[in-house]
N, C-alpha and C positions, 0 to 999 in steps of 0.2 A: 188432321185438319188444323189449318191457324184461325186463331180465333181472334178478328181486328174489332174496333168498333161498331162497327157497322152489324154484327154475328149477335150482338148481346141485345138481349129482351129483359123487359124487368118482371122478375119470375124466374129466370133460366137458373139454374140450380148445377152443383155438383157434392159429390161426394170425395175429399181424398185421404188418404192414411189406407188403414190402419199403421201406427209407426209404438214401439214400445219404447219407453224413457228406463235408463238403469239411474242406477244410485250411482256407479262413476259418473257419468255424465253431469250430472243435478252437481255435483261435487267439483268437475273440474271447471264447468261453465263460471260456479259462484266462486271459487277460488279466483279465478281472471276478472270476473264483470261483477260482484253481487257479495263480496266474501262477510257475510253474516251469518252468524250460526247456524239458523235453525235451516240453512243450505248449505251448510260444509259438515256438519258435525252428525252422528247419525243417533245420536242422544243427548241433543244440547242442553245446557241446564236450563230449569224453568222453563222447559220446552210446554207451551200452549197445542202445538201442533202435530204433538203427540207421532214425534220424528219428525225424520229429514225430510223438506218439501222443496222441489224446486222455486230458483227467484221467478215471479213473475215474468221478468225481461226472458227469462228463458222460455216459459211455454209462448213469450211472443214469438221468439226466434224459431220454436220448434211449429207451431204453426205456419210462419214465414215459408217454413221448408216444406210442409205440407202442401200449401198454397203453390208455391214453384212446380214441386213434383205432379199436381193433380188439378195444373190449368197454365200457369204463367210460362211455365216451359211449350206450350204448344199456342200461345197465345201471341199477338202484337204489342206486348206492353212495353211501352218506352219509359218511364217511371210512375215511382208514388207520391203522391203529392198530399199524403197525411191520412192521419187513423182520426178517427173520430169515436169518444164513448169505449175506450178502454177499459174492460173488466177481470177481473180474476175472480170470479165468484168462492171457487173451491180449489184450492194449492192441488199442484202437481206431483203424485209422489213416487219413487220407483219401483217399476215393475206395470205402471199406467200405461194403458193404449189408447194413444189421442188417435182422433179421428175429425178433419174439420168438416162442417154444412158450409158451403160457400154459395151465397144467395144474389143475382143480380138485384137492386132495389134503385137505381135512381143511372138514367144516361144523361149528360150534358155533352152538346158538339161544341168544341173551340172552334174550328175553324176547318177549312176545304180537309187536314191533312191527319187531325187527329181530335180526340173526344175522351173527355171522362166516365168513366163506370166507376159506382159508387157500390161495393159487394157486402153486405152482413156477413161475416165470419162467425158461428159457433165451434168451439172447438170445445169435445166430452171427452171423458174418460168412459174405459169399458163397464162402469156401472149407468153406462150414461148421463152422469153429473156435469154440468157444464165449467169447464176450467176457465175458457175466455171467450170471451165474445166483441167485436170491435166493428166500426165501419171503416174499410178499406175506401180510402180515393185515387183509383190507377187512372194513368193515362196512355192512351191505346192508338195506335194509329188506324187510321181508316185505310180500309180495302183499295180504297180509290186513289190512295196516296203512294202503291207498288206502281 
């Protein structure tokens, strides 16, 4: 099923992941996007975070692909049009099973052709501690616009 503007209730919920994080990854993401220690080094000194934690920007990206896999790929979304309330409550580290809560909470209709969904994202690790949580603002094409 494709899921347009017109499908989403505020309320309608999903579940997607389970996806596991390694230490190369945390490692090569922060080498190219992120290259600070206590995400490239897997005992940096004066490490606070007691090891290697993923950058934030990465569990945004690893979420991002959560989100594709477990709704955006079977959905009408034409773009995003901004995160609202970005958090990283508790670092990512490897060997984590992120899993995201993706919550409808707010529709706005632009016009005859398409409409915004406004989604709460939590994304936990397998102790269920929350790593990020954000509001998504997609834009979706209406049913009526095929």
């Amino acid at each position: 099923m494709t899921f347009y503007y017109d499908d989403f209730a505020v309320g309608d919920g999903w579940t997607a992941g389970p996806r596991t994080v390694s230490a190369e990854e945390i490692v090569a993401f922060a080498e190219q996007f992120d290259p600070l220690p206590m995400h490239t080094e897997r005992d940096p000194e004066g490490d606070m975070f007691d090891g290697l934690i993923a950058s934030g920007w990465h569990t945004a990206a690893l979420t991002m692909r959560l989100m594709v896999d477990g709704l955006f790929s079977e959905s009408a979304v034409l773009a995003g049009l901004g995160v609202e309330d970005l958090r990283w409550p508790t670092p990512v580290r490897p060997g984590d099973e992120l899993t995201a809560e993706i919550e409808v909470v707010d529709r706005d209709s632009f016009d005859a052709e398409r409409g915004q969904v406004d989604l709460a994202v939590t994304t936990t690790n397998g102790d269920d501690e929350v790593v990020l949580s954000m509001v998504v603002e997609g834009l979706f094409a209406r049913r009526s616009a095929e």
